[in-house]
VOGU-3710 file (C-alpha; in Angstrom, 3 decimals, decimal comma):
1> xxxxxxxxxx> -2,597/195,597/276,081  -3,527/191,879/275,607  -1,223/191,551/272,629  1,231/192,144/276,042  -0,542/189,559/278,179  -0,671/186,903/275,380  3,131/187,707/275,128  3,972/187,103/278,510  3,319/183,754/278,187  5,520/183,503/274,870
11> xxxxxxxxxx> 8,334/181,349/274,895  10,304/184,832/273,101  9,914/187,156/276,395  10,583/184,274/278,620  13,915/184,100/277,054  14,643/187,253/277,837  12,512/187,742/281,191  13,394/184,310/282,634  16,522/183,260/281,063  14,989/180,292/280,163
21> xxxxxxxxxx> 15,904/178,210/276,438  13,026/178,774/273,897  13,199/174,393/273,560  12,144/174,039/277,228  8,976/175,774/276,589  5,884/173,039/275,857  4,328/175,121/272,996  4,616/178,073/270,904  1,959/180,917/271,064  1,256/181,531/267,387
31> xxxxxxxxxx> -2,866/182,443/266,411  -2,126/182,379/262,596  -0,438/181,444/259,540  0,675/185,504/259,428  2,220/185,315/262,486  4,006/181,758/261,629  5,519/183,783/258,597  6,535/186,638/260,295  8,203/184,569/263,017  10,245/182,828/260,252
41> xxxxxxxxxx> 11,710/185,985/258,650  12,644/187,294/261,679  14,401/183,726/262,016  16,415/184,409/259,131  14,207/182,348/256,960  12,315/183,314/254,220  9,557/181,090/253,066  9,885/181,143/249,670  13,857/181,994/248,786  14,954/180,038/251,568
51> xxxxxxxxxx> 12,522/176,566/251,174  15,339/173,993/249,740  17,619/174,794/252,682  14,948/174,855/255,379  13,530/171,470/254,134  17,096/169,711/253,946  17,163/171,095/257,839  13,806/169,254/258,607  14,893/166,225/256,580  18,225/165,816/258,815
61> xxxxxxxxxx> 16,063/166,514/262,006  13,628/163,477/260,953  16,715/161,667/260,730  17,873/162,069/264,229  14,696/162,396/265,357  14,239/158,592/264,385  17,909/156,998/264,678  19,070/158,503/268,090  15,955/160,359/269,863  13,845/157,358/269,533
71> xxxxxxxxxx> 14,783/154,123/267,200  13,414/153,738/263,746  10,457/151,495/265,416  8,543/154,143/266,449  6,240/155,180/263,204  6,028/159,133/263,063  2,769/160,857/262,295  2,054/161,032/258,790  1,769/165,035/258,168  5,144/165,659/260,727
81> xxxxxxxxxx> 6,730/163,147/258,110  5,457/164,448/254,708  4,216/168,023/254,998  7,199/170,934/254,046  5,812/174,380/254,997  7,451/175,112/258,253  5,016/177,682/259,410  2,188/174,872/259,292  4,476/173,029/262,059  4,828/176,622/264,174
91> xxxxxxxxxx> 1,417/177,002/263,640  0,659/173,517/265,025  3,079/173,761/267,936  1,400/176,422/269,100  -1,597/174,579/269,468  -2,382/173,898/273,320  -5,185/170,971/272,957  -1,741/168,535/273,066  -2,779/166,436/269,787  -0,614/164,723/268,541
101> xxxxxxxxxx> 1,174/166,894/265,842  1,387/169,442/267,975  3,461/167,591/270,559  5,134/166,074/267,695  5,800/169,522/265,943  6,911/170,608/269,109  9,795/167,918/269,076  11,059/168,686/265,850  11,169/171,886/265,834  13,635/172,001/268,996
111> xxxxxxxxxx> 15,739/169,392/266,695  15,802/172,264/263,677  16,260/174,969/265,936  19,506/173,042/267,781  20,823/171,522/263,707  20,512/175,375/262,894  22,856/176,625/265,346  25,358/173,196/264,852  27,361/175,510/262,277  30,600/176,856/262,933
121> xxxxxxxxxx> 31,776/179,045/260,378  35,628/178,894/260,985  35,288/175,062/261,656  33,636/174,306/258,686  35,581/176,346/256,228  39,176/175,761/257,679  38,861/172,747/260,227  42,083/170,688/258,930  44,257/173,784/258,660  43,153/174,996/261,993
131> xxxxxxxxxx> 43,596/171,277/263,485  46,948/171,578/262,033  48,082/174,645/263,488  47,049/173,466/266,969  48,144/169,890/267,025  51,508/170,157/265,166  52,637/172,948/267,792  52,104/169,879/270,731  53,364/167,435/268,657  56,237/169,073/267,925
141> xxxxxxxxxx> 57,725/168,383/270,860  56,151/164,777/271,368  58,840/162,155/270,582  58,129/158,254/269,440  60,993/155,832/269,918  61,642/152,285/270,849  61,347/153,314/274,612  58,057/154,982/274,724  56,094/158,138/274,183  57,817/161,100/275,802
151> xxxxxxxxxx> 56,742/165,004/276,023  60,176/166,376/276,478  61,516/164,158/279,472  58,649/163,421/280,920  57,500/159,684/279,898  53,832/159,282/278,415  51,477/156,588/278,619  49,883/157,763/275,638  49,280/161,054/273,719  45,824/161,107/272,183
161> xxxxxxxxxx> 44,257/163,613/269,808  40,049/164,296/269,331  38,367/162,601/266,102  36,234/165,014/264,433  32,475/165,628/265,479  29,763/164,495/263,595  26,715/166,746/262,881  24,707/164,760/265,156  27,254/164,613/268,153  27,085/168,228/268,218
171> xxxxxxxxxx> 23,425/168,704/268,165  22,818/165,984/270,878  25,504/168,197/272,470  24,384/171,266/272,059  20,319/169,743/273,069  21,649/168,597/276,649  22,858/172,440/277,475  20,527/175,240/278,557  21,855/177,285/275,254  21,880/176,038/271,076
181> xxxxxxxxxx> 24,534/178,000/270,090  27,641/176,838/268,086  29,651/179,177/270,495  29,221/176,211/273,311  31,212/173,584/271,444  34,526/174,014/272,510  35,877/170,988/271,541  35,854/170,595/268,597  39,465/169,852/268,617  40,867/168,152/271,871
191> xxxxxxxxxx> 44,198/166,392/273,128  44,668/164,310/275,553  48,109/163,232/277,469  48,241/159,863/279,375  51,251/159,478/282,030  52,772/157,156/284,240  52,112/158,806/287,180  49,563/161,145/288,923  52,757/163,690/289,624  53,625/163,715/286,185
201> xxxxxxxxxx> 50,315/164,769/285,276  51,443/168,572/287,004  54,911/168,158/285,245  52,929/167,751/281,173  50,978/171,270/282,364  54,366/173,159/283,698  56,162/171,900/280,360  53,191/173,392/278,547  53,892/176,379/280,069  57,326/176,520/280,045
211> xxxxxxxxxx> 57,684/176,089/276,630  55,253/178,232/275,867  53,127/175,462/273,853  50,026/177,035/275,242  48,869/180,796/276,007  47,317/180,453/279,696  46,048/184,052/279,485  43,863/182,517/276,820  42,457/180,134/278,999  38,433/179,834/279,615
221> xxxxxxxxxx> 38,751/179,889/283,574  34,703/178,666/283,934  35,779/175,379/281,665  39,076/174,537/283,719  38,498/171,610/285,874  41,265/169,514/288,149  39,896/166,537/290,354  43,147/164,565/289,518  45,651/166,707/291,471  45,506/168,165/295,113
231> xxxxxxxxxx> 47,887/171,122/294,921  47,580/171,784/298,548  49,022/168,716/299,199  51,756/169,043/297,006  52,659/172,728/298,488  52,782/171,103/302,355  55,376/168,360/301,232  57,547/169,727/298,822  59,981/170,578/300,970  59,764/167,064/302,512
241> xxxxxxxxxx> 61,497/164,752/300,252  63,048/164,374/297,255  61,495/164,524/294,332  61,079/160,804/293,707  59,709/160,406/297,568  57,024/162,989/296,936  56,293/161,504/293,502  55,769/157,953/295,035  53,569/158,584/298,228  51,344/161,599/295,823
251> xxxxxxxxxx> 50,183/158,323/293,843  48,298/157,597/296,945  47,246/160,579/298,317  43,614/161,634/297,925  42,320/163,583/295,190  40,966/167,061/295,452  37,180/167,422/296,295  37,378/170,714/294,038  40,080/173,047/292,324  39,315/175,986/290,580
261> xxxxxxxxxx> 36,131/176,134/288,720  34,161/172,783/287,920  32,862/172,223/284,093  29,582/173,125/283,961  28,308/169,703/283,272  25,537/167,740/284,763  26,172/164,622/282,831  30,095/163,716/284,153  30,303/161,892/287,033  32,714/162,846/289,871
271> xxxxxxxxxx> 34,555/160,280/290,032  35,807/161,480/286,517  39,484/162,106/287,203  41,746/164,609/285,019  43,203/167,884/284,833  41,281/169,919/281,807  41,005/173,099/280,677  40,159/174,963/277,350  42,612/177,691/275,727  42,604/179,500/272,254
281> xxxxxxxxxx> 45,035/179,648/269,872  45,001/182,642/267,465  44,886/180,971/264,047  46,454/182,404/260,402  44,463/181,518/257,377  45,999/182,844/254,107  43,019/182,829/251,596  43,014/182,599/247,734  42,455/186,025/247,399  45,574/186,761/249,323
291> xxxxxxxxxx> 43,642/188,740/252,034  45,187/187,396/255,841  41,863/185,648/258,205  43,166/185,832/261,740  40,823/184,573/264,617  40,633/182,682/267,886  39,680/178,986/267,795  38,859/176,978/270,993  40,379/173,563/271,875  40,390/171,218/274,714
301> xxxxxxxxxx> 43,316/170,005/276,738  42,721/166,764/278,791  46,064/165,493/281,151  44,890/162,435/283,275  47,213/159,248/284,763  47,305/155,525/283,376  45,464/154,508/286,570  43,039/157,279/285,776  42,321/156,749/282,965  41,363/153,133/283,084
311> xxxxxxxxxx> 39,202/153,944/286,273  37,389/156,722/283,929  36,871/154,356/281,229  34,551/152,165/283,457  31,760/152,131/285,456  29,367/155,235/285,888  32,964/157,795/284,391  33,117/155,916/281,654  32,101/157,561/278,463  29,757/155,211/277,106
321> xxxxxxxxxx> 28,181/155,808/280,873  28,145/159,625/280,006  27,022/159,072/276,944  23,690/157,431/278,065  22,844/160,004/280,934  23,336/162,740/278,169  20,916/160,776/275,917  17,936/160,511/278,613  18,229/164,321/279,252  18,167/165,000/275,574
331> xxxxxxxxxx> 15,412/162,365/275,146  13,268/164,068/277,786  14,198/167,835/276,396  13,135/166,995/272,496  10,091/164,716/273,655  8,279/166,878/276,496  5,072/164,576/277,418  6,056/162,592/274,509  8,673/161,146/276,785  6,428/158,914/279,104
341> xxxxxxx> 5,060/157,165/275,669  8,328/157,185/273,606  11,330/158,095/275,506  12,171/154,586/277,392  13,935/153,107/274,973  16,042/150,188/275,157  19,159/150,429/273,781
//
């Protein structure tokens, strides 16, 4: 019965019981070196056969622990630095006196447990042929000439494809959400189309459509967001004008408070303006041993006006803005108390 009531207050059950992520807790709830070990099997890790790989883990996690948590100013405690046997760190994280290593344990262990879950199998393994398959199906029909970029008729500002994430982009990433699992990064490939006009914005996502570039029924509905285009509007004056009239007076019409489901993000601003969304595309993968892979890969559609674009580039939508928001909250996550001390940091 009190092996219960000391698990209550576990970080483990209050996963489960509270919904809440095993980094927001301030300690773990370890009383020996047993328990450390048993902790880590059950992890997947075992001390012995599994050491080189575990200590690479807590070398990278020093690493962005000094360059982007804090800066490499701030000296570390000696024994978070040099010691290797990860169940000495659970053990010391689950101290609740607040010393020093323990806080300090407690910080890099949420960057391990968030580098851990940065993998993604399919990305890893098969990233440029499944970048391939999804880009060369839009690009197909994206033309180049002496006139301009064009998407069928419809005249681009600019088409614009995602550079590939860096280990550490995903784990600050991944440290800013509520979960650490790979399954949250759904960008890891992204597009993005630029237009003249606000109105043309709507015609990019019907060609899409129409042409059957992109499978809506495999759209993620909670990760489609439009604050660029007021439909409603649209629907009440389309039988108004011409096309060119509506086109026109739509560039200053007022843009939709909400439509459909928001992102989930508390670090964009709202004054971020685009259409966006997140589909899958079922990918084919012959392998050398001549066996077929098929699977589903995420990637993220972005269609946004010149105007827009510009305005989201600056100010508190830019992404250098976003950037810095996401930062503090990761700061603040990976530090805990250590934030007061460490975690105002000029950049």
């Amino acid at each position: 019965m009190n092996y219960i009531r000391r698990l209550l207050d576990d970080a483990s059950l209050k996963t489960v019981l509270s919904g809440r992520s095993v980094v927001d807790y301030p300690n773990m709830n370890f009383e020996n070196i047993d328990e450390c070990n048993a902790f880590l099997e059950c992890y997947g890790y075992h001390a012995l056969d599994d050491a080189e790989e575990v200590e690479a883990i807590r070398q990278e996690a020093l690493v962005l622990l000094r360059s982007v948590i804090l800066n490499n100013n701030v000296k570390l405690p000696k024994r978070l630095v040099e010691v290797t046997d990860m169940t000495q760190f659970l053990f010391w994280a689950s101290s609740t006196k607040k010393s020093a290593i323990a806080l300090w344990s407690c910080s890099l262990l949420r960057i391990m447990h968030t580098l851990v879950h940065c993998h993604s199998f399919f990305n890893e393994h098969y990233h440029r042929s499944i970048r391939e398959q999804i880009i060369s199906k839009i690009q197909s029909h994206i033309v180049r000439n002496e006139t301009g970029i064009f998407l069928g008729d419809i005249k681009l500002s600019d088409f614009q494809t995602r550079p590939l994430k860096t280990r550490q982009s995903v784990a600050i990433k991944l440290l800013h959400k509520a979960e650490n699992i790979s399954a949250d990064i759904f960008d890891w490939i992204g597009v993005r189309f630029i237009t003249s006009y606000r109105f043309d914005a709507l015609r990019v996502l019907t060609y899409l459509r129409k042409k059957n570039i992109i499978m809506f029924a495999n759209v993620k509905p909670s990760r489609s967001r439009n604050s660029l285009c007021d439909v409603s509007w649209l629907k009440k004056r389309w039988d108004e004008g011409d096309l060119n009239d509506i086109r026109d007076s739509f560039e200053d019409s007022e843009f939709p408070k909400s439509d459909g489901i928001p992102a989930a993000n508390i670090h964009s601003n709202s004054n971020y303006r685009s259409i966006q969304f997140t589909c899958r595309q079922r990918i084919k993968i012959n392998q050398n041993n001549f066996q077929p892979l098929r699977f589903f890969f995420p990637f993220e559609v972005q269609i946004t006006d010149r105007k827009s674009y510009l305005e989201n580039k600056m100010g508190e939508s830019s992404h250098i803005a976003y950037k810095k928001r996401q930062l503090i909250a990761v700061r603040k996550r990976v530090l805990g108390v250590l934030y007061d001390k460490y975690g105002s940091i000029e950049e």
